[in-house]
C-alpha positions as CSV (number, residue, x, y, z in Angstrom):
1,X,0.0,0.0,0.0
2,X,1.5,3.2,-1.1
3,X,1.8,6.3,1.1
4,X,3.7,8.0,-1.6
5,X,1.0,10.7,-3.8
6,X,0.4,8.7,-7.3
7,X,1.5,12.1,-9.3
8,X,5.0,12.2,-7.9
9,X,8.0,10.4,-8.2
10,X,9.5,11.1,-5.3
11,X,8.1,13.3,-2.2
12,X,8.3,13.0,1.5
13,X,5.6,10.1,2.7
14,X,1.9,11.3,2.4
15,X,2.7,14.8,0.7
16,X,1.7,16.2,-2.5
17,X,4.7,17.9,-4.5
18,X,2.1,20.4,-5.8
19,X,2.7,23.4,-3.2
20,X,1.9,26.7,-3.3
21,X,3.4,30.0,-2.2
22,X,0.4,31.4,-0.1
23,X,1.4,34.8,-1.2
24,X,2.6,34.5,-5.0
25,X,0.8,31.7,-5.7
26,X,3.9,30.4,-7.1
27,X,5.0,26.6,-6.7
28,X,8.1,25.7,-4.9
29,X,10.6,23.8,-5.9
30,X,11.2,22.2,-2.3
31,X,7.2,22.8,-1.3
32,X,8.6,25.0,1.5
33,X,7.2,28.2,1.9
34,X,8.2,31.7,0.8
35,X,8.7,33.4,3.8
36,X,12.1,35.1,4.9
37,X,10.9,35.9,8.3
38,X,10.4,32.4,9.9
39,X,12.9,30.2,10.3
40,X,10.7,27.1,10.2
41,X,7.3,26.0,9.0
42,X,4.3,23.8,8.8
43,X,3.2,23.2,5.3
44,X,-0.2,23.0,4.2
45,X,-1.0,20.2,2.2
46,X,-1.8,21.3,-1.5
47,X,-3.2,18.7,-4.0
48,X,-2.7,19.5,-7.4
49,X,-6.8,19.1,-8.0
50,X,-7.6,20.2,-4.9
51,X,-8.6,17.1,-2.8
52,X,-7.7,17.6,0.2
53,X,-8.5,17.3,3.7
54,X,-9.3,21.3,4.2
55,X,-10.3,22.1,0.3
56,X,-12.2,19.5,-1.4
57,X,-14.2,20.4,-4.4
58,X,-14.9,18.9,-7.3
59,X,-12.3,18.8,-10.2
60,X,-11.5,16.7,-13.4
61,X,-11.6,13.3,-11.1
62,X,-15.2,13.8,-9.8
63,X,-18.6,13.5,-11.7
64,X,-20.5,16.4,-12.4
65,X,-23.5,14.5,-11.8
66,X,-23.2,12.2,-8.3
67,X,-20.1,14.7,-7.6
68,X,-18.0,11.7,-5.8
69,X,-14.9,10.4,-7.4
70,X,-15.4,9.1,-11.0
71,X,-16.5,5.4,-11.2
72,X,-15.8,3.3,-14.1
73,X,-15.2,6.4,-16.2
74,X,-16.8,7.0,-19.4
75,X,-17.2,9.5,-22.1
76,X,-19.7,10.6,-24.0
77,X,-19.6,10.4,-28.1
78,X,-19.4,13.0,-29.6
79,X,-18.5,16.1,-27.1
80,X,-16.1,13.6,-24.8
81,X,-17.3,14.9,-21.5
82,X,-16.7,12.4,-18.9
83,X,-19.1,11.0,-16.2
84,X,-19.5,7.8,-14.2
85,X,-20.9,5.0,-16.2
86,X,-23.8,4.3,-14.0
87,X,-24.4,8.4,-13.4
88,X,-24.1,9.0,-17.6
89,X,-26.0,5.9,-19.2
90,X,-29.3,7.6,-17.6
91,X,-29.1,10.4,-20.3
92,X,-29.6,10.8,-23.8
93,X,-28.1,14.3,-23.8
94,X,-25.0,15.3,-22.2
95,X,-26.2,17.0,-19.2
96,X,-23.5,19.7,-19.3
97,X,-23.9,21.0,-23.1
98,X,-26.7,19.2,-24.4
99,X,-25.1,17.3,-27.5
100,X,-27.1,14.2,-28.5
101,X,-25.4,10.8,-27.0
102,X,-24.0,9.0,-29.6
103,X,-22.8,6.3,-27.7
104,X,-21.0,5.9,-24.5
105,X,-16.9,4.7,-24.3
106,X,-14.8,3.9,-21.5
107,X,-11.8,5.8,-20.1
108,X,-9.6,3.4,-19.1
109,X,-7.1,6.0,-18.9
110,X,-8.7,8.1,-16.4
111,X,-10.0,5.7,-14.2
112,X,-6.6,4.4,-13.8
113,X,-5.5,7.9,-12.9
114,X,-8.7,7.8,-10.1
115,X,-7.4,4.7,-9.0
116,X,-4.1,5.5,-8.0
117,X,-4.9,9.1,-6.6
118,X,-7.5,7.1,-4.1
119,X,-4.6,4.7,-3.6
120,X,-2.2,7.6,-2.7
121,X,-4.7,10.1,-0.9
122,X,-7.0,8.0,0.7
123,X,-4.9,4.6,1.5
124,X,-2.8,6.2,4.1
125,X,-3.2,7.3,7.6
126,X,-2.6,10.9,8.4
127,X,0.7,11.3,9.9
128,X,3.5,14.4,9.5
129,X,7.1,13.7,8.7
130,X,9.6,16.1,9.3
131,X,11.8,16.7,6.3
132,X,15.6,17.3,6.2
133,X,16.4,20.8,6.7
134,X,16.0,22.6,3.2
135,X,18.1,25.9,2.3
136,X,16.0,28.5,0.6
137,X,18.0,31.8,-0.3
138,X,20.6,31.7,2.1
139,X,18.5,30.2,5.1
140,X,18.0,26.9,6.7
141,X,14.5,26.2,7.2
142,X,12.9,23.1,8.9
143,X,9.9,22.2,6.9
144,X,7.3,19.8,8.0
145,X,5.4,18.1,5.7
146,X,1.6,17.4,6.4
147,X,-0.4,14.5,4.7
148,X,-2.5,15.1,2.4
149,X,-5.3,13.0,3.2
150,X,-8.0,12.7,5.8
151,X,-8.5,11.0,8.7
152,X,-8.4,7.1,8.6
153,X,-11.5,5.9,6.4
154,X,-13.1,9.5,6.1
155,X,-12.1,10.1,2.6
156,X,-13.3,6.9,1.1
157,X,-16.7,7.1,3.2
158,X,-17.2,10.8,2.2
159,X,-16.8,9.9,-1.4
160,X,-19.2,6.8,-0.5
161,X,-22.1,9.0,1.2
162,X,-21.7,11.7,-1.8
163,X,-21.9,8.5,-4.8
164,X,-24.7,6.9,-3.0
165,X,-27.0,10.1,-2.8
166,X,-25.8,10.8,-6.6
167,X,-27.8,7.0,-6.9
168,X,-24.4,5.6,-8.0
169,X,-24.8,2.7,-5.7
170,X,-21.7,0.9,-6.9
171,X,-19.4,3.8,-7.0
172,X,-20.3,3.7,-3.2
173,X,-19.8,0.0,-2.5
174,X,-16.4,0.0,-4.4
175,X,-15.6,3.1,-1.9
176,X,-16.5,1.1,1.2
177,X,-14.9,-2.5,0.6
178,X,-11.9,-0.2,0.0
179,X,-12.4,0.9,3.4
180,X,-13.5,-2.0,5.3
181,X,-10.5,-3.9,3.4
182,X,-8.0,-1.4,5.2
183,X,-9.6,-1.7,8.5
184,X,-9.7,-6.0,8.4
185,X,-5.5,-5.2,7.6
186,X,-5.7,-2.8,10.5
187,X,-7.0,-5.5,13.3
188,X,-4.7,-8.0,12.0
189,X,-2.1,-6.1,13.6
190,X,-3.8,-4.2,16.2
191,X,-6.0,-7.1,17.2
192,X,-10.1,-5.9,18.0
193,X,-9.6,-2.2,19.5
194,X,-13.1,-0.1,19.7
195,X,-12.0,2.1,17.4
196,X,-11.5,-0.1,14.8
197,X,-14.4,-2.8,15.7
198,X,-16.8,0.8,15.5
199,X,-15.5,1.7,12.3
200,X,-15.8,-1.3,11.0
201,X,-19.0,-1.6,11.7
202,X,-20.2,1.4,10.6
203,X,-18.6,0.6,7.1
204,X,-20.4,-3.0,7.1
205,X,-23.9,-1.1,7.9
206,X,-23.2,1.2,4.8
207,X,-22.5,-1.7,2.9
208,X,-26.0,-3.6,4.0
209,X,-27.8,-0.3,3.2
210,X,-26.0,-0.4,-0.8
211,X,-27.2,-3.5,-1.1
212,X,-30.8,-3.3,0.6
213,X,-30.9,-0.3,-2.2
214,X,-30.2,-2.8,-5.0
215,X,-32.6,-5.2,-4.0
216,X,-29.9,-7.8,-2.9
217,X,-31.6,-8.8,0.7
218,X,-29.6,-11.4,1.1
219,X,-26.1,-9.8,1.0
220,X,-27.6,-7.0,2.9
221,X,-28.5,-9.5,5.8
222,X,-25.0,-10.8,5.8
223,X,-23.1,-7.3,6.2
224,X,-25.9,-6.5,8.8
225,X,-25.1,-9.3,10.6
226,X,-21.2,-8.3,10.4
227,X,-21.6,-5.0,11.6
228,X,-23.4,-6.2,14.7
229,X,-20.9,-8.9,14.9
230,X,-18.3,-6.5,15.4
231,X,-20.4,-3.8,17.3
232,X,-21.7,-6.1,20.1
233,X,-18.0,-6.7,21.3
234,X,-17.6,-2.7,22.5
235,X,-19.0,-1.8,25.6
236,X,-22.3,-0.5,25.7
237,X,-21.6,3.2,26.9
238,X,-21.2,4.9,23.6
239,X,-24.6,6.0,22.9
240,X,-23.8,6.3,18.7
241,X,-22.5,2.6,19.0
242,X,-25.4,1.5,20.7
243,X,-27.6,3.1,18.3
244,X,-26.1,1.8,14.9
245,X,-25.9,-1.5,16.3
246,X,-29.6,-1.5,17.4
247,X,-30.2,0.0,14.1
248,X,-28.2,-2.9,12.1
249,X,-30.3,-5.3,14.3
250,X,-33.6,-3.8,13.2
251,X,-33.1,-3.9,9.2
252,X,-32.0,-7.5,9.4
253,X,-35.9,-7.6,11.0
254,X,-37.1,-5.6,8.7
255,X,-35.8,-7.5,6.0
256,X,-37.0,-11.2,7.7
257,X,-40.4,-9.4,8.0
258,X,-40.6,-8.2,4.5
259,X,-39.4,-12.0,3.4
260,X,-42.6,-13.7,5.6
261,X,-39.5,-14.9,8.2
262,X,-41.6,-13.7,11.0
263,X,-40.2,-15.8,14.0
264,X,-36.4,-15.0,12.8
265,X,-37.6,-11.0,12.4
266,X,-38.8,-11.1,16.0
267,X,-35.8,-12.8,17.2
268,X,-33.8,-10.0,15.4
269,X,-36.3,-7.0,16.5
270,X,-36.1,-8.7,20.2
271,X,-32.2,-8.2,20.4
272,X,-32.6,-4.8,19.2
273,X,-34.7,-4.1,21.8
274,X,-32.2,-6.1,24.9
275,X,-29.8,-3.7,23.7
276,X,-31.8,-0.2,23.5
277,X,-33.7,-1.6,26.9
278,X,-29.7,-1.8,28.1
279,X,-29.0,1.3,27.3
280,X,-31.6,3.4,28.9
281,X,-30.7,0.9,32.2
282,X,-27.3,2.3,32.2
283,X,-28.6,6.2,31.0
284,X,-32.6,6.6,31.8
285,X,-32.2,10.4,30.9
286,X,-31.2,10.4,27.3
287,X,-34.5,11.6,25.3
288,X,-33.4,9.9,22.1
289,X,-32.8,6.4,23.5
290,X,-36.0,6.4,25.1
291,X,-37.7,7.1,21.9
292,X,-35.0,4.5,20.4
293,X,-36.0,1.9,23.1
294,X,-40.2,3.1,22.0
295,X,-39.6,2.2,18.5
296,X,-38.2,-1.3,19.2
297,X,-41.2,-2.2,21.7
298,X,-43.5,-1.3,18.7
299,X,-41.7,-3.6,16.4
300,X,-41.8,-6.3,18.5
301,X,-45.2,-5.8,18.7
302,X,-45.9,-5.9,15.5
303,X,-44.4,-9.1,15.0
304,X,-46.7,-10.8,17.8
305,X,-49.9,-9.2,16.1
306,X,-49.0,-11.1,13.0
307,X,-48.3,-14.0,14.9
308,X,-51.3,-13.8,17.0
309,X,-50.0,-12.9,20.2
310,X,-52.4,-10.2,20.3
311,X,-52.1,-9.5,24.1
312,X,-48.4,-9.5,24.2
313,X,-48.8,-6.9,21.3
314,X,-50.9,-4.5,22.7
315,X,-48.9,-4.7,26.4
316,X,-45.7,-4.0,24.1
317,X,-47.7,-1.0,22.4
318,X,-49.2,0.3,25.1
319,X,-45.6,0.3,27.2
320,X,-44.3,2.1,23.9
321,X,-47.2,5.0,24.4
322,X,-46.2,5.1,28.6
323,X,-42.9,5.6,27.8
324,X,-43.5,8.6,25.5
325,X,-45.9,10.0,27.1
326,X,-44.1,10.2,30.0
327,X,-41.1,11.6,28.3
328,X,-40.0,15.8,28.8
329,X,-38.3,17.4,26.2
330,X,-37.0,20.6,25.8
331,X,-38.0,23.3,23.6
332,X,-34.8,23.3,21.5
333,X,-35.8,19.4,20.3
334,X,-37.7,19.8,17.6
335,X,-36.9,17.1,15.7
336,X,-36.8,14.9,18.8
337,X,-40.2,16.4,19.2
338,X,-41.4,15.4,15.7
339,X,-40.4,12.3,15.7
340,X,-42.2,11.4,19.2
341,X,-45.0,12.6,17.9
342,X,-44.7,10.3,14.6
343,X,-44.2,7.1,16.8
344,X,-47.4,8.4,19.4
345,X,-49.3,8.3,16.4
346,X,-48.6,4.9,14.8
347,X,-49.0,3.4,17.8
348,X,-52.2,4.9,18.6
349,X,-53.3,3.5,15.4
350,X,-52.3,0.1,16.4
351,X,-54.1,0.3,19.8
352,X,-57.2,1.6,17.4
353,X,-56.9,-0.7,14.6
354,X,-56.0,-4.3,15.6
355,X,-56.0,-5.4,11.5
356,X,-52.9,-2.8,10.9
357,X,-50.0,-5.3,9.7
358,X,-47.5,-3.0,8.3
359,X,-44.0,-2.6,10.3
360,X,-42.4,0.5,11.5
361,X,-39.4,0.8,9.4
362,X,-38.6,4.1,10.2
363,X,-35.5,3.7,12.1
């Protein structure tokens, strides 16, 4: 795995060569900066394209259209503007000047280029390296060279979020099993830490939702399954872990509900709601898990209605409605507030209407 930017040939680990003068705008030879007033100096990292940590934007390696990194590249016939694949082949036109689509060609070229500025920006942990002195004029300057990518991970799930809202579901999946594919190299040497074991999990859950998207239940079930693999061996005192691992608990349901599974959804929505009911053990006073720890109760519920347990639904309903009703938020919660009041209401309705059948899948 290189640490080494793809468009140089040589330059200190994790830097670009590309830097700038902040006051000419004028590239240096040595990257150090311009300044005869200051015998030493952090340099910001400067990306030739501009991706990185602090400037992002998009530049000749994104598409125009999902605005991540370009994905299987291709070009449109005749006017040779370049998209993803997936993001182009819904047109006719080219969405940026309106020439008719010919046909559509690969660009092998580029996407190599893509490839190895991921594997050189995003690959790599950030990390500064002090560099030999350098003599600029007749001064010695110590120059320390920052990496030019972001944090562990954050790059390749940024790119991930922004391809999968473009609807470039596989630009997104190729982002994340780049991801989770560092991390598994990261606990072979590091072993199971919580940092790693949460990120990983978090990656798995993006991975589920890809596939879910795509219609591919079954894969989606197996990275669900993954993700709370790894998130049930953390401790439950993060409240976000405990969350996305209820969360990742509750689409496997959802997913064994929608498939007629309903025994293996309950046993699914019932361990989501051990772990929420856990958490508001340990914290009784955090608004969110109690609504959290609501939401379970009504899946559950739901489940026994459609298996006829229609007295242990309505107890877990009617617990669901205690604990919200009961609940005091502040004025500054609106959304908190909003979404109480969603749950009050379907649960009302299931009090109301015993022939309701539907699932909450709203969390």
């Amino acid at each position: 795995m290189s640490s080494i930017c793809p468009f140089s040939k040589s330059s200190a680990a994790g830097s670009c060569p590309m830097k700038f003068d902040n006051k000419t705008g004028q590239k240096t030879k040595d990257g150090s900066k311009n300044d005869e007033h200051k015998d030493s100096g952090t340099i910001s990292p400067k990306c030739p394209f501009g991706y990185d940590s602090e400037t992002f934007k998009l530049g000749p390696l994104s598409c125009m259209l999902c605005r991540a990194l370009l994905y299987e590249s291709s070009k449109c016939v005749p006017c040779f503007h370049k998209f993803c694949k997936v993001c182009i082949s819904r047109f006719k036109d080219c969405p940026l000047c309106g020439a008719d689509i010919e046909k559509i060609e690969s660009d092998n070229d580029l996407q190599a280029t893509v490839d190895k500025f991921i594997d050189g920006h995003a690959r790599i942990k950030r990390f500064q390296v002090s560099a030999d002195s350098k003599e600029v004029g007749h001064e010695q300057k110590n120059v320390i060279y920052g990496d030019v990518s972001m944090e562990r991970g954050a790059f390749l799930v940024q790119q991930a979020m922004m391809a999968f809202n473009g609807k470039n579901v596989e630009s997104a999946k190729s982002r994340l099993n780049i991801c989770a594919e560092d991390i598994r190299e990261q606990l072979k040497t590091q072993g199971n830490t919580p940092e790693l074991c949460s990120q990983l999990g978090a990656v798995l859950g993006m991975l589920g939702d890809c596939c879910r998207t795509t219609g591919n239940s079954g894969s989606a079930v197996n990275y669900y399954e993954e993700s709370a693999d790894f998130l049930s061996k953390l401790p439950a005192k993060d409240l976000e872990l405990v969350h996305t691992l209820s969360v990742s608990l509750n689409k496997i349901g959802d997913l064994r509900y929608y498939d007629g599974d309903l025994e293996s959804a309950k046993t699914y929505y019932t361990r989501a709601l051990d772990v929420r009911r856990d958490a508001i053990m340990e914290r009784s006073n955090v608004s969110c898990q109690i609504v959290d720890f609501a939401v379970s109760l009504a899946k559950v519920a739901d489940v026994d209605r459609s298996l006829g347990n229609e007295d242990a639904a309505i107890k877990g309903f009617q617990e669901a409605i205690d604990r919200l009703e009961s609940l005091k938020l502040n004025s500054s919660d609106a959304a908190l507030k909003q979404r109480r009041l969603s749950v009050l209401q379907f649960l009302h309705n299931q009090i109301t209407d015993k022939q309701s059948s539907v699932p909450n899948t709203s969390v």
